[in-house]
N, C-alpha and C positions, 0 to 999 in steps of 0.2 A: 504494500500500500504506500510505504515513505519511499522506496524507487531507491534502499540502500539496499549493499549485499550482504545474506549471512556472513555471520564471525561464526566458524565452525573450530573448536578445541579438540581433536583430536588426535588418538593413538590407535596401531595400528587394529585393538579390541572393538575401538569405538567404529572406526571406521567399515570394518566388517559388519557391523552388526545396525548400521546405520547409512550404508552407501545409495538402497534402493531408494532413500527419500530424499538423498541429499541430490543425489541424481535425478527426480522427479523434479524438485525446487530448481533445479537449474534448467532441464528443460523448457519450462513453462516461462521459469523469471529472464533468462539470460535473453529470450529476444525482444523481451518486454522493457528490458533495459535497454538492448541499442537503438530501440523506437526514440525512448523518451529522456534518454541519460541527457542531452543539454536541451530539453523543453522544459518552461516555469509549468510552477505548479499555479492551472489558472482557478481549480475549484477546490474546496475542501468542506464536505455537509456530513454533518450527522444526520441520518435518515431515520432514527429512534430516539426517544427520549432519553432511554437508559444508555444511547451512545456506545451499545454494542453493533450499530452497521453505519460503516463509514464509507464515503464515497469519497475521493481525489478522480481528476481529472488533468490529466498532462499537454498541454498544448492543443487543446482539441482533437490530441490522436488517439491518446487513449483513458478509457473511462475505469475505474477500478473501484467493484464492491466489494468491500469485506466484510464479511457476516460472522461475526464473534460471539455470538449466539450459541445455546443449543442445539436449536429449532431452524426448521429449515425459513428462508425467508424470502419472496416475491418481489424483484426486482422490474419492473417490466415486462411482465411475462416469464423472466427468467430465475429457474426454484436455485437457489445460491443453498448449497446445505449447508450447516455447521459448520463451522471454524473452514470457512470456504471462502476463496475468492473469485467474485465473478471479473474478468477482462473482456471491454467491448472497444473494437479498434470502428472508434468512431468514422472514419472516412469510409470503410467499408459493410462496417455493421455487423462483423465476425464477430463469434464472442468464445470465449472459453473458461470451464472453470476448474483450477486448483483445489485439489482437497487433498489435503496430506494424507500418508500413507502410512507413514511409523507413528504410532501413538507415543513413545516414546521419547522423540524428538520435537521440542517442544516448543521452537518459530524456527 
């Protein structure tokens, strides 16, 4: 959502037992980074009161939900599950969503 990269502290224990997510996360973040790594950040809203779904938007390219939530949560049509990030590449209107995989790893 803040358009930084994980700080990951690992040995080569952790790294085994934690590569499948660490490799998902990058999947998903690392193009989502060379979109928007020097676009301002032109929106920033809390879409709930309790300010567990927040939404940034980067230069008008990309729209970024994140549902910090339990509960799954209704973006536009689009069902964002738990601890889920929805991504909508605004010019195109593609969208994808992140949901981690290691419950263990824990941002």
């Amino acid at each position: 959502l803040y358009m930084s990269p994980p700080l990951y502290h690992l040995n080569p224990s952790e790294l085994e037992k934690n590569k499948k997510c660490i490799k998902q996360h990058y999947d998903f973040f690392s193009p989502l980074h060379q979109i928007v790594c020097f676009e301002p950040l032109n929106e920033f809203a809390w879409l709930t009161e309790d300010r567990m779904v927040q939404k940034a938007v980067y230069g008008n390219k990309v729209s970024l939900i994140a549902n910090f939530k339990e509960g799954v949560f209704t973006f536009k049509e689009n069902k964002i599950p738990p601890k889920s990030i929805l991504a909508i590449w605004n010019e195109t209107g593609k969208t994808a969503i992140y949901k981690p995989s290691a419950p263990d790893l824990k941002n």
